[in-house]
N, C-alpha and C positions, 0 to 999 in steps of 0.2 A: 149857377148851373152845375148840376153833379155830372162828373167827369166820366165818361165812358171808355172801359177798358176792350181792348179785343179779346181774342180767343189765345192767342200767345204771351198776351201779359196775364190773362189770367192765369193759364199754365203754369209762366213763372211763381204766379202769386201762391196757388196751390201744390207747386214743388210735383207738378205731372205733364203729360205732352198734350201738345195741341190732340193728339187722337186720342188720346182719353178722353177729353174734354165730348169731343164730335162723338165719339160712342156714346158717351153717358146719354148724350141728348135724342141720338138716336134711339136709344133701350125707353125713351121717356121718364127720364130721373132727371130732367130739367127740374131746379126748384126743390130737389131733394138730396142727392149725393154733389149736388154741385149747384151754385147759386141761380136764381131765376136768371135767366138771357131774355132781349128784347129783339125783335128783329125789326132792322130798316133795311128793306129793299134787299138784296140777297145777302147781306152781312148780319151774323152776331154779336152782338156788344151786352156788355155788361156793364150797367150803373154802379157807382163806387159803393152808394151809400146800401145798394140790395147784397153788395158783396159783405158789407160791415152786419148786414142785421143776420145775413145767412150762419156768419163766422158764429156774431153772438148767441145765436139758436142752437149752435153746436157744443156749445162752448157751455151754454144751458142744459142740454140734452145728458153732456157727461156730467156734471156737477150733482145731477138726478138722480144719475143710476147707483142700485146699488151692487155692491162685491158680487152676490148673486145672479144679477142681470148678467155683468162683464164673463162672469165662468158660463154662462149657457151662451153669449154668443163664442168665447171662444171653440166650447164645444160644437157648435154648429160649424164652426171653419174647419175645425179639425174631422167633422163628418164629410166635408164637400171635398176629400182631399183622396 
């Protein structure tokens, strides 16, 4: 059985707070800025192995991009500022 983490060990794992975490999911970026969560009963948990494929997807995503991609998003932050 794959191992279910909370909301505060995932925090720790993503080096952010538990209310980051509860925003992101409220904005609906469940499953995009932050791994899928499953809900049993009023708790969210997170499976290890969605935590591992979410990491690996990111981790895909950079290896992708290129020089040009990374300066337009920077531009884009530096526009939101």
């Amino acid at each position: 059985m794959d191992k279910l983490l909370t909301a505060d060990e995932l925090a720790i794992f993503l080096r952010t707070s538990r209310a980051q975490i509860y925003n992101t999911i409220n904005k609906g970026r469940d499953g995009v800025d932050i791994p899928k969560s499953i809900q049993i009963g009023r708790r969210r948990l997170w499976p290890k192995c969605a935590i591992d494929q979410w990491v690996e997807n990111k981790l895909s995503e950079m290896k992708d991009k290129t020089p040009e991609d990374e300066i337009r998003s920077v531009e884009k932050t530096i526009n939101r500022i």
